[in-house]
Each structure stands twice: as structure tokens, then as C-alpha cells.
Backbone as CSV, one residue per row, in Angstrom:
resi,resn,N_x,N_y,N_z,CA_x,CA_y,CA_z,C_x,C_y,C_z
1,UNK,82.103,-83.032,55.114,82.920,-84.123,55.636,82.385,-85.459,55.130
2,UNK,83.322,-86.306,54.776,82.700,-87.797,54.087,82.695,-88.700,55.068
3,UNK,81.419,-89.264,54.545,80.919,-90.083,56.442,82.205,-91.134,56.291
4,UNK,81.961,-91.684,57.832,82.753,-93.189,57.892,82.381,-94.404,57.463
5,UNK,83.292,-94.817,56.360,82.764,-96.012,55.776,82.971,-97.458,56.400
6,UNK,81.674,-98.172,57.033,82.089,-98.980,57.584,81.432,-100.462,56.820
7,UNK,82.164,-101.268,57.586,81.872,-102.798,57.301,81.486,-103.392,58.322
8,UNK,80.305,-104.395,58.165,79.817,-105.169,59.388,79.542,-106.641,58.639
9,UNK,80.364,-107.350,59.961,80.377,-109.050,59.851,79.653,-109.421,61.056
10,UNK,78.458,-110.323,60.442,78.065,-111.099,62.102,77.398,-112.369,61.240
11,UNK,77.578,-113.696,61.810,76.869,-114.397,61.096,75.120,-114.641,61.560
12,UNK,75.169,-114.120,62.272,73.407,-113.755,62.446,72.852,-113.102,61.585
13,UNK,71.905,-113.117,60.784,71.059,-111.985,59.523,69.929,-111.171,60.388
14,UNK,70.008,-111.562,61.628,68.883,-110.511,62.952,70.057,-109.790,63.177
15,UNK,71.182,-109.484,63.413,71.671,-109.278,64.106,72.631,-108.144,62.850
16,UNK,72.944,-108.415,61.946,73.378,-108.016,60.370,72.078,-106.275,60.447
17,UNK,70.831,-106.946,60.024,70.391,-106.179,59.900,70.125,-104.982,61.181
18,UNK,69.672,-105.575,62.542,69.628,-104.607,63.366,71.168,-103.580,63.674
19,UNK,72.004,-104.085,62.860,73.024,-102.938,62.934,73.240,-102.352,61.778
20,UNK,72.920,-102.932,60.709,72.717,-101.612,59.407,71.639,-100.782,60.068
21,UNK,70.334,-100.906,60.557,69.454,-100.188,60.674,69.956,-99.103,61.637
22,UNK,70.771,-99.462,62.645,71.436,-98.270,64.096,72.426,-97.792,63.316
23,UNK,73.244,-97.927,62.621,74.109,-97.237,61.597,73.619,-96.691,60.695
24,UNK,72.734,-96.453,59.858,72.084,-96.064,58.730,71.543,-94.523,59.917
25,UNK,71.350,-94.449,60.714,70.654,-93.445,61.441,71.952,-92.325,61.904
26,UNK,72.735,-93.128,61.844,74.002,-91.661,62.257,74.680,-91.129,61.293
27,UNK,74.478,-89.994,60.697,74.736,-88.899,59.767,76.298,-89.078,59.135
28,UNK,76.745,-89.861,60.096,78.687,-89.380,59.353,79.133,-91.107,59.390
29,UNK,78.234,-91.842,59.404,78.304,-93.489,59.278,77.545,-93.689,58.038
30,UNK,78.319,-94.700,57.255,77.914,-95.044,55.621,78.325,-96.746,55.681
31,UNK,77.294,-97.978,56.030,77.648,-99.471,55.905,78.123,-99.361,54.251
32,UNK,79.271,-99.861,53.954,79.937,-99.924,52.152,79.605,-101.795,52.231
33,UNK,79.582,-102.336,53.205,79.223,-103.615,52.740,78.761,-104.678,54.570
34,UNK,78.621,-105.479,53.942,78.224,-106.965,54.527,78.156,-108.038,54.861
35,UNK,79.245,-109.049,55.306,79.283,-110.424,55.259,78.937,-111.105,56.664
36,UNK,78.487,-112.643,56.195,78.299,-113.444,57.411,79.429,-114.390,58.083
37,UNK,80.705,-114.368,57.756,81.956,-115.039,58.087,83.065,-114.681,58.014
38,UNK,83.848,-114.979,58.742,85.468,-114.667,58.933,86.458,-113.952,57.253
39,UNK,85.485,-115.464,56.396,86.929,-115.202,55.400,85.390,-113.992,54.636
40,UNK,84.119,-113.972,54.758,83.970,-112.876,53.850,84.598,-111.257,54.305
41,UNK,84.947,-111.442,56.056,85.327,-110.571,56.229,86.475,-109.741,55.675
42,UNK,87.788,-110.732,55.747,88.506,-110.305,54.854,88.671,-109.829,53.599
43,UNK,87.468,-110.928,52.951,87.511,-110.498,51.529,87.071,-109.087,51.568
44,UNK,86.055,-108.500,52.212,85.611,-107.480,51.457,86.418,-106.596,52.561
45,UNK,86.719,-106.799,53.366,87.724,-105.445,54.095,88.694,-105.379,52.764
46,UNK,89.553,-106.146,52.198,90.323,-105.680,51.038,89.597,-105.349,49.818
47,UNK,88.654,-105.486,49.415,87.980,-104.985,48.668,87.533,-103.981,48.585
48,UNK,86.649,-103.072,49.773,86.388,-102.152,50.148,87.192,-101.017,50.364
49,UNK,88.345,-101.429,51.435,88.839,-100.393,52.162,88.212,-99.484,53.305
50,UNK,87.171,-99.883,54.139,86.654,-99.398,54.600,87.270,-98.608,55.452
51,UNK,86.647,-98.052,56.193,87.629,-96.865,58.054,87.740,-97.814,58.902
52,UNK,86.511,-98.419,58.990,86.249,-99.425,59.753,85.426,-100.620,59.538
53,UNK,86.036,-101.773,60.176,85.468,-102.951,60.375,84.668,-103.678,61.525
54,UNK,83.547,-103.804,61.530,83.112,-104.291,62.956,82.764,-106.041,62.919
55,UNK,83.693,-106.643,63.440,83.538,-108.070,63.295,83.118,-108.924,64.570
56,UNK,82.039,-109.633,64.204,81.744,-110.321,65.658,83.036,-111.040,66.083
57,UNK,83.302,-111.816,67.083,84.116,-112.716,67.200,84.149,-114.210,67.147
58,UNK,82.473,-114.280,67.379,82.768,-115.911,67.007,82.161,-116.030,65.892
59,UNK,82.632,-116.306,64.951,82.179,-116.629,63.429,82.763,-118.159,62.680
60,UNK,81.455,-118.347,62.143,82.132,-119.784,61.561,83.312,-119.520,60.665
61,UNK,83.980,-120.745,59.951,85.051,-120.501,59.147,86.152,-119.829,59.311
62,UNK,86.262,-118.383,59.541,87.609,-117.960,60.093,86.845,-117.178,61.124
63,UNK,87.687,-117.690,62.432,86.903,-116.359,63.513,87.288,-114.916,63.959
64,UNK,87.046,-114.328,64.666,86.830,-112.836,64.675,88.537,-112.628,64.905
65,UNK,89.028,-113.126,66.174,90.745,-113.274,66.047,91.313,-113.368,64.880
66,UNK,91.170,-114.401,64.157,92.475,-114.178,62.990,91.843,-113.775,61.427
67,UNK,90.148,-113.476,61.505,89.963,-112.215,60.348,90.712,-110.898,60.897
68,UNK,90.548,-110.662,61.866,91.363,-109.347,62.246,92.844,-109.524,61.907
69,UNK,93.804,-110.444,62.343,95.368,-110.767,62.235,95.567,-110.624,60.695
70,UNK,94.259,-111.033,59.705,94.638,-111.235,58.058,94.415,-109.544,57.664
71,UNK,92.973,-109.207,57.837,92.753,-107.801,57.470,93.847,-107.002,58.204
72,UNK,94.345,-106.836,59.048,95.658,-105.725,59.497,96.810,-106.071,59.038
73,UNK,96.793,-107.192,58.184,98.194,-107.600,57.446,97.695,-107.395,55.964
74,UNK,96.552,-107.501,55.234,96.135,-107.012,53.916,96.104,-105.278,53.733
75,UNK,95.284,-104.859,54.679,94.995,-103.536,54.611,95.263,-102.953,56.073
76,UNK,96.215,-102.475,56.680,96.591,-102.111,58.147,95.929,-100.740,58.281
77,UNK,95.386,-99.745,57.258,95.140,-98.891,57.307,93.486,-98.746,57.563
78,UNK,92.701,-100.074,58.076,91.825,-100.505,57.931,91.349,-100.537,59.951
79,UNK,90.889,-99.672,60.643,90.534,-100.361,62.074,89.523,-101.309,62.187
80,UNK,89.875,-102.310,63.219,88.705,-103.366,63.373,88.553,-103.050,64.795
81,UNK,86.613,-103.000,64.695,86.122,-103.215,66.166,85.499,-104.544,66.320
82,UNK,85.929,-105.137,67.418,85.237,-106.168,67.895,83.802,-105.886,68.280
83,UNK,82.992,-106.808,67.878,81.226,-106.552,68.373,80.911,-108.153,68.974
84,UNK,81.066,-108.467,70.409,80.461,-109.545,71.279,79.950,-109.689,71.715
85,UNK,79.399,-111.368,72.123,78.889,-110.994,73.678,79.263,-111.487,74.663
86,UNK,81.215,-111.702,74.761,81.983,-112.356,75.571,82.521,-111.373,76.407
87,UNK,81.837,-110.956,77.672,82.323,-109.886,78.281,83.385,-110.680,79.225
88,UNK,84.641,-111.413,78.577,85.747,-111.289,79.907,87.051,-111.052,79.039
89,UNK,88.119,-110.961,80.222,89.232,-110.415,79.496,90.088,-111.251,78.704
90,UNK,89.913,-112.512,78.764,90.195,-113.399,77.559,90.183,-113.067,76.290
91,UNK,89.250,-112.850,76.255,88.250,-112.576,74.853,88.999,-111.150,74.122
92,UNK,88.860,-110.207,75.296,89.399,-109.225,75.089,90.957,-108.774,74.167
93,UNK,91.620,-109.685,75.938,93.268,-109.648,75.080,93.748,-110.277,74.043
94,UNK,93.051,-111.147,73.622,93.064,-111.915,72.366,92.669,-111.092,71.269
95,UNK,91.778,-110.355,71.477,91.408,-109.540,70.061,92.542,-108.297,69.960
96,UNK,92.938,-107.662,70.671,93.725,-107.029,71.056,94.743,-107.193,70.686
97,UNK,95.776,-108.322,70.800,96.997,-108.404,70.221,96.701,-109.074,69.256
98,UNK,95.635,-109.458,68.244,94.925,-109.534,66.890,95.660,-107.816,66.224
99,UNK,95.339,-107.098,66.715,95.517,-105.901,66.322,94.285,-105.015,66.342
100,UNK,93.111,-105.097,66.786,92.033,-104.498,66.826,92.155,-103.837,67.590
101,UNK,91.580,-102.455,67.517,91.504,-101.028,68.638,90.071,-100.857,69.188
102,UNK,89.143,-101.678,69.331,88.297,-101.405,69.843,87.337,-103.037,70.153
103,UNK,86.915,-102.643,71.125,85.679,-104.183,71.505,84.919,-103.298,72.115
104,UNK,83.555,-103.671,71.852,82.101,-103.736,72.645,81.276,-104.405,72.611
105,UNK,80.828,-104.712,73.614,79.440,-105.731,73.548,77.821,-105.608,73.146
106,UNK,77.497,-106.535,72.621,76.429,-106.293,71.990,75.254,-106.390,72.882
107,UNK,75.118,-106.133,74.054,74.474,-106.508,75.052,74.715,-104.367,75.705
108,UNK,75.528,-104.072,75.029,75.578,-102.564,75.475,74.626,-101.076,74.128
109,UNK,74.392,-100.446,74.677,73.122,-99.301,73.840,74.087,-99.046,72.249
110,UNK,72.977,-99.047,71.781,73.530,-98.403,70.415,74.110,-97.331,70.426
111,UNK,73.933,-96.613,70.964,74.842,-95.369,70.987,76.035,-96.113,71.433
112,UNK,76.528,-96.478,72.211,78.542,-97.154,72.426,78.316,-97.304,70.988
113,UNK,78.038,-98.323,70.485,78.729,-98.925,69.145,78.886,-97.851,68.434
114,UNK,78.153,-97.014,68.098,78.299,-95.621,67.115,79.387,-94.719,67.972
115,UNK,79.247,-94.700,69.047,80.321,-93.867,69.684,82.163,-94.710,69.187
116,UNK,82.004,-96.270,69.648,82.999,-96.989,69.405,83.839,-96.531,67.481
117,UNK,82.613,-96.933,66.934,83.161,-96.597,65.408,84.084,-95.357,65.410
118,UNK,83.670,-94.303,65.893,84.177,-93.209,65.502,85.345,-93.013,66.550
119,UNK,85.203,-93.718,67.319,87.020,-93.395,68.162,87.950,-94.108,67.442
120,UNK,87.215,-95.191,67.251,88.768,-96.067,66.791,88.643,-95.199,65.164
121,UNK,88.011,-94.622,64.867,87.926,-94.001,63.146,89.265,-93.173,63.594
122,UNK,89.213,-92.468,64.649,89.790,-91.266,65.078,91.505,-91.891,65.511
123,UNK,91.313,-93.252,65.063,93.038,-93.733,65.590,92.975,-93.728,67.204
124,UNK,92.284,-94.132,67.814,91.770,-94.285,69.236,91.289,-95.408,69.425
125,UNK,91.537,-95.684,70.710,91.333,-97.042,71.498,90.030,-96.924,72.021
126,UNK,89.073,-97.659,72.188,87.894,-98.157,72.868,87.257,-99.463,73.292
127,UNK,87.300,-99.304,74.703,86.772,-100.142,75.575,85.383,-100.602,75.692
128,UNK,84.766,-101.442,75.817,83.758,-101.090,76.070,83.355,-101.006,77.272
129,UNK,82.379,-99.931,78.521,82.639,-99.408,79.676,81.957,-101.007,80.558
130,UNK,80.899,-101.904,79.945,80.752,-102.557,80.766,81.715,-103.824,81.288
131,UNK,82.430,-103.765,79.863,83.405,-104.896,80.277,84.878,-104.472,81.188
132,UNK,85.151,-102.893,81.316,85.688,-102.089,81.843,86.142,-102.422,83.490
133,UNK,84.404,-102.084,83.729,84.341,-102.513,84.958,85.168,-103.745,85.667
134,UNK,84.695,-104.879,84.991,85.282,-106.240,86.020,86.764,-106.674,85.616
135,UNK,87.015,-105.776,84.618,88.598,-105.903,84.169,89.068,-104.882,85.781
136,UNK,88.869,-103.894,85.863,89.101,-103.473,86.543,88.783,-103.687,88.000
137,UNK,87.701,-104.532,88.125,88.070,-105.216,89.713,89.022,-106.429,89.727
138,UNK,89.140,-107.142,88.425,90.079,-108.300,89.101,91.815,-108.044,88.936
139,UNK,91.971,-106.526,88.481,93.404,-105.879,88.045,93.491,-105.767,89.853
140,UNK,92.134,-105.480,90.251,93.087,-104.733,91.496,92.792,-105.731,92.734
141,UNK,92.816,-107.264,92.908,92.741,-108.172,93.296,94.803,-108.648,93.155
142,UNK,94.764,-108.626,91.940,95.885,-108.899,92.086,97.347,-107.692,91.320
143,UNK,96.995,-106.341,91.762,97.701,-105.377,91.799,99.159,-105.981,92.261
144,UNK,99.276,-106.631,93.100,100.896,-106.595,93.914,101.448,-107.151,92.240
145,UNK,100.899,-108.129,91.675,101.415,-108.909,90.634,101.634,-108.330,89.118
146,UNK,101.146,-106.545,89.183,101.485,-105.911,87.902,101.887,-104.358,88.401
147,UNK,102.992,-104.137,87.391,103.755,-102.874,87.766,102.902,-101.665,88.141
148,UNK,103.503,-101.066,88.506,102.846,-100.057,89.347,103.095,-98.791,88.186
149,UNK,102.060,-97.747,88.324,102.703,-96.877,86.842,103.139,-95.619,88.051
150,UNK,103.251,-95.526,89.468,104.186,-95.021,90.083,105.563,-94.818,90.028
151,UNK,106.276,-95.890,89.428,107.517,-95.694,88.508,107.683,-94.920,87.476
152,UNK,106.523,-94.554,87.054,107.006,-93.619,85.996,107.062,-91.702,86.335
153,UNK,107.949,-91.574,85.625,107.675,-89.894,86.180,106.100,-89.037,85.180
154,UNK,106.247,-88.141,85.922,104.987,-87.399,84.923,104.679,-87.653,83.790
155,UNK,106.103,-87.041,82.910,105.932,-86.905,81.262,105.406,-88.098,80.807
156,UNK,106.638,-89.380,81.456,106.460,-90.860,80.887,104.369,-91.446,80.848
157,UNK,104.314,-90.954,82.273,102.614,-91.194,82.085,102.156,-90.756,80.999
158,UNK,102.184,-89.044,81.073,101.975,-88.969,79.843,102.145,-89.545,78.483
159,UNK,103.221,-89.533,78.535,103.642,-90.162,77.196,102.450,-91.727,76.866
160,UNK,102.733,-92.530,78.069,102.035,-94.172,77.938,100.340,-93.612,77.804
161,UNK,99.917,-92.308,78.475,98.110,-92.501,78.281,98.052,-92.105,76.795
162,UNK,99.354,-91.085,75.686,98.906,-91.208,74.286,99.157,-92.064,73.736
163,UNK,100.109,-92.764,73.906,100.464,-94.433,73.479,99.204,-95.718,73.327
164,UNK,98.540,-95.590,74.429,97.499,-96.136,74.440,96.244,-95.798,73.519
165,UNK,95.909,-94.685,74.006,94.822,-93.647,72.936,95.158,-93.862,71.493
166,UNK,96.353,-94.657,70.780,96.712,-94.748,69.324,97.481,-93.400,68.942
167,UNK,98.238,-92.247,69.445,98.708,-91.440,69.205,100.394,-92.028,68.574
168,UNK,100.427,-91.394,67.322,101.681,-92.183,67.167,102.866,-90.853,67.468
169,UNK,104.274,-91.320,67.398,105.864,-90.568,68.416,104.900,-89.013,67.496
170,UNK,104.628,-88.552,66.608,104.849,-87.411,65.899,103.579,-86.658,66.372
171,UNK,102.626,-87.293,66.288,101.055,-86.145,67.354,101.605,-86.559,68.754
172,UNK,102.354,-87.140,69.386,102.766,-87.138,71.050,103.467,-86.009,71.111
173,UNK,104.735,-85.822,70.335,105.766,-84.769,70.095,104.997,-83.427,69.686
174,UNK,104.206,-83.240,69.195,103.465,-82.176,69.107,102.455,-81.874,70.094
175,UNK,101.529,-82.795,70.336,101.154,-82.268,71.835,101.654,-81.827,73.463
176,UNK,102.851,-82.380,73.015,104.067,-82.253,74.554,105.032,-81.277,74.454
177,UNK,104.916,-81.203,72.848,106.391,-80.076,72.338,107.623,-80.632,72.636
178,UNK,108.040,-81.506,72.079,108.801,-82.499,72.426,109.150,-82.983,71.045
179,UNK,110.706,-83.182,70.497,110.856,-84.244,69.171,110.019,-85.529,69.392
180,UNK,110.260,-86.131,68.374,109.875,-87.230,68.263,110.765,-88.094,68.885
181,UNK,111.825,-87.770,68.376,112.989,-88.902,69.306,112.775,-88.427,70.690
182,UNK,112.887,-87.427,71.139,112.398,-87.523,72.915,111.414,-88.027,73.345
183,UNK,110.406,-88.716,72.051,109.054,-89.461,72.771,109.762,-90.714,72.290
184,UNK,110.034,-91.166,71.295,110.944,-92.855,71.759,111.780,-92.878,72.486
185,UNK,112.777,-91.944,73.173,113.151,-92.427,74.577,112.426,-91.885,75.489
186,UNK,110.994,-91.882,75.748,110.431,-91.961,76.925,109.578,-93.456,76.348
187,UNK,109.538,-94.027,75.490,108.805,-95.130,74.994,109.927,-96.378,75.584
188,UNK,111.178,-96.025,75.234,112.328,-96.925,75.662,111.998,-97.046,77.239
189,UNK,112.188,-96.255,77.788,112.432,-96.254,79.487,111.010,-96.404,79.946
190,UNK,109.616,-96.659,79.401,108.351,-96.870,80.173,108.539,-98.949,79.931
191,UNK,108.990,-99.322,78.787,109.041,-99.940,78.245,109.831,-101.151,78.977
192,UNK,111.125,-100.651,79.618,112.178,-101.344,80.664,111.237,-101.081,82.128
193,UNK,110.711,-100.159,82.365,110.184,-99.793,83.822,108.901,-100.490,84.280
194,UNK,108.254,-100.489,83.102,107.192,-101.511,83.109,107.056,-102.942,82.645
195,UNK,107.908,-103.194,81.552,107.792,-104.586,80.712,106.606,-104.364,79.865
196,UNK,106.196,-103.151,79.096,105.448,-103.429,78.114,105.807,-103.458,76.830
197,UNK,105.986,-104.598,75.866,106.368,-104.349,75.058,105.760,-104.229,73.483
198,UNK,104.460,-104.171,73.468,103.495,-103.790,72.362,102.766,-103.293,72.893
199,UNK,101.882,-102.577,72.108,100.956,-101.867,71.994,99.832,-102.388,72.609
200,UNK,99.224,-103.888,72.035,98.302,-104.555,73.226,98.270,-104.569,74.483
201,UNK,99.608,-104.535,74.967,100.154,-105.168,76.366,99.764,-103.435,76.594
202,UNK,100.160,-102.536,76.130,100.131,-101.324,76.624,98.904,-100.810,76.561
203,UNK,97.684,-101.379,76.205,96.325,-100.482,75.790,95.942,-101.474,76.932
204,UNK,96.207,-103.295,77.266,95.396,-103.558,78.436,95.758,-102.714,79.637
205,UNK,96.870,-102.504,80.041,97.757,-102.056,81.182,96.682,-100.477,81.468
206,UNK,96.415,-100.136,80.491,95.860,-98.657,80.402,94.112,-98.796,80.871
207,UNK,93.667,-100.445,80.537,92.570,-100.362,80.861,92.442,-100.813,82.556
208,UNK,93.310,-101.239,83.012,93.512,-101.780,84.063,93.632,-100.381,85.229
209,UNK,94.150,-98.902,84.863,94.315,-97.801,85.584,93.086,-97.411,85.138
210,UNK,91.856,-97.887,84.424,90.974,-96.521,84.336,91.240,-95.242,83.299
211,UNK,92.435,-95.650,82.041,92.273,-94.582,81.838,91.472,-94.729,80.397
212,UNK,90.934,-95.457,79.714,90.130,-95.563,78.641,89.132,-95.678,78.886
213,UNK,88.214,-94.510,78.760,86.331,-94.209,79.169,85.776,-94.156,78.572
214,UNK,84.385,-94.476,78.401,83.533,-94.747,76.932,83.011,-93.675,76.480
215,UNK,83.312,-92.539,77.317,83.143,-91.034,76.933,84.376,-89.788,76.176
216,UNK,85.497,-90.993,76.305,86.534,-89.974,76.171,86.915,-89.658,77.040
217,UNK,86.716,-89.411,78.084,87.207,-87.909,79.475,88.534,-88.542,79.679
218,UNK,88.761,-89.976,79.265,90.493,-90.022,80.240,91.121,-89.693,79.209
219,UNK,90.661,-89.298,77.544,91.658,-89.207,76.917,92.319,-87.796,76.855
220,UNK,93.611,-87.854,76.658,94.713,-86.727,76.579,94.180,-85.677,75.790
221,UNK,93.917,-84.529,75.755,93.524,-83.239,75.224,94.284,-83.274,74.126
């Protein structure tokens, strides 16, 4: 199997190197390159092609938000993980509807980040579990003020926890046994029942129930 080729941006050179060194140690992780800023990020995400990108977020010159918005419009086939140390949900949903499938903080064990790489490698969403937490106490502070996923029937849950996880209509339809068009109209009707209408809006909503775990366990079999 050919490891995952990744890219790491941080403009710290302590911080550069202590993550080539925790990456260089996991067997199916390969760093293909290196930069200290926004626009080197881009450059060499199109250059490279990497699996993955791990970009801090605050970076001089172009920051971690809209290197991500350029690299998923150069190379979309490219995942970016966020690597911070802004644990609130600001930070979060902003990178998020950037187009990035994954954030963790750099204040969390090396193992997440190596765990992180390889979910979002896997076309999977990842949270990171500490920032998890207080997303999830202040969702349920003001619960009356976001839909309830009680409206939805079974399947539709179903359907929204692979939606979230990055499963696109054709691995949903195969794991449910279901066409594909019977998973865009259960995408249509979660979509009116809830008001979600991207993918961001639908991966926070998902972190807000608990169902994205830094272990996997909430994800769909």
C-alpha cells in the first residue's frame, strides 16, 4: 500500500519540524513537502498533489481560511486539515465552509493528528475531540434555537450521519441498498426538514449531536 502523501504548512520552523518528526514515525505517512505561509501553501499543494494538506490557520500572507478556499478550487481532489490552537467554534465553522474536512488542535497528542490525516485521507470528517466537547455544551444551551434531527425518520438519519462522514449519493446507495437517486431524495427532504444546505452546515449540525468521534465509533459501518 503507498503511504499518504502529506503536506505541512505552519509558519513556526519548531513547530514545522516537530511535525515532520511525529509523521516521519507512522509507516503509511510520507511529508512530500513544506512551507511557512498561506500562498506557499497553495503553491505546493498544486505542485505536489498531495492526499493531504495540514495547514495551520493563522499564517502570514494568505491565511489558513482562504489557502484552503484556493487549494480546493486548484486541486479539490486534495483534503485539507486544519492544525490550531483556536479551540472555538468560530474558528472552526470558518474553516469548514473553506472546504476543509478536518481540524485539530495542536495542544491535542500526536496520535489525533496521525489519526486525523488518515480519516480525512479516507474521505471522512474529523473533529477534533477536545474542541468537540464545548461545541457540544453550548449546542445544547441553546437547542430550542436548532432543528431537532427528531424530524427525521430513520433512513433520513441515516442517510445525514453518511453525508457528514464525506460518503458521497453512490457509497450511501450501496451501503443502504438503495439507488442513488433514492439517496438525493432523502438529501432533498433532510435538507427542507432541517435547513441544511451544504455540506459545512451539515458536518457542524453532526458535530453538535455527537456523532463525529475521534475514534470513529459514531461513524456508519
Amino acid at each position: 500500500m503507498k503511504p499518504l502523501r502529506v503536506l505541512i504548512v505552519d509558519d513556526h520552523g519548531v513547530v514545522l519540524r516537530g511535525l515532520r518528526d511525529v509523521l516521519e514515525q507512522a509507516d503509511d505517512i510520507e511529508v512530500v513537502a513544506q512551507g511557512r505561509d498561506g500562498n506557499e501553501a497553495v503553491h505546493l499543494a498544486c505542485e505536489h498533489r498531495p492526499d493531504v494538506a495540514v495547514l495551520d490557520v493563522s499564517m502570514p500572507k494568505t491565511d489558513g481560511m482562504e489557502a484552503t478556499k484556493l487549494i480546493r478550487k486548484c486541486c479539490p481532489e486534495v483534503s485539507v486539515l486544519a492544525l490550531t490552537r483556536h479551540d472555538d467554534r468560530a474558528h472552526l465553522n470558518r474553516m469548514l465552509q473553506a472546504g476543509a474536512t478536518g481540524y485539530v488542535l495542536k495542544q491535542s497528542p500526536a496520535a489525533d493528528l496521525v489519526r486525523a490525516i488518515r480519516t480525512v485521507a479516507s474521505g471522512q470528517t474529523y473533529v477534533d475531540p477536545i474542541l468537540a466537547g464545548p461545541v457540544l455544551s453550548r449546542s445544547a444551551r441553546t437547542r430550542g434555537a436548532s432543528p431537532s434531527v427528531d424530524v427525521l425518520s430513520s433512513r433520513e438519519e441515516e442517510v445525514l450521519r453518511l453525508i457528514a462522514w464525506g460518503h458521497s449519493n453512490k457509497s450511501i446507495g450501496k451501503k443502504l441498498d438503495i439507488s442513488p437517486r433514492t439517496v438525493e431524495t432523502y438529501r432533498s427532504r433532510i435538507t427542507t426538514k432541517l435547513g441544511l444546505q451544504t455540506r459545512a452546515e451539515i458536518v457542524r449540525y453532526a458535530v453538535t449531536q455527537g456523532w463525529l468521534s475521534s475514534d470513529g465509533s459514531s461513524s456508519p459501518e
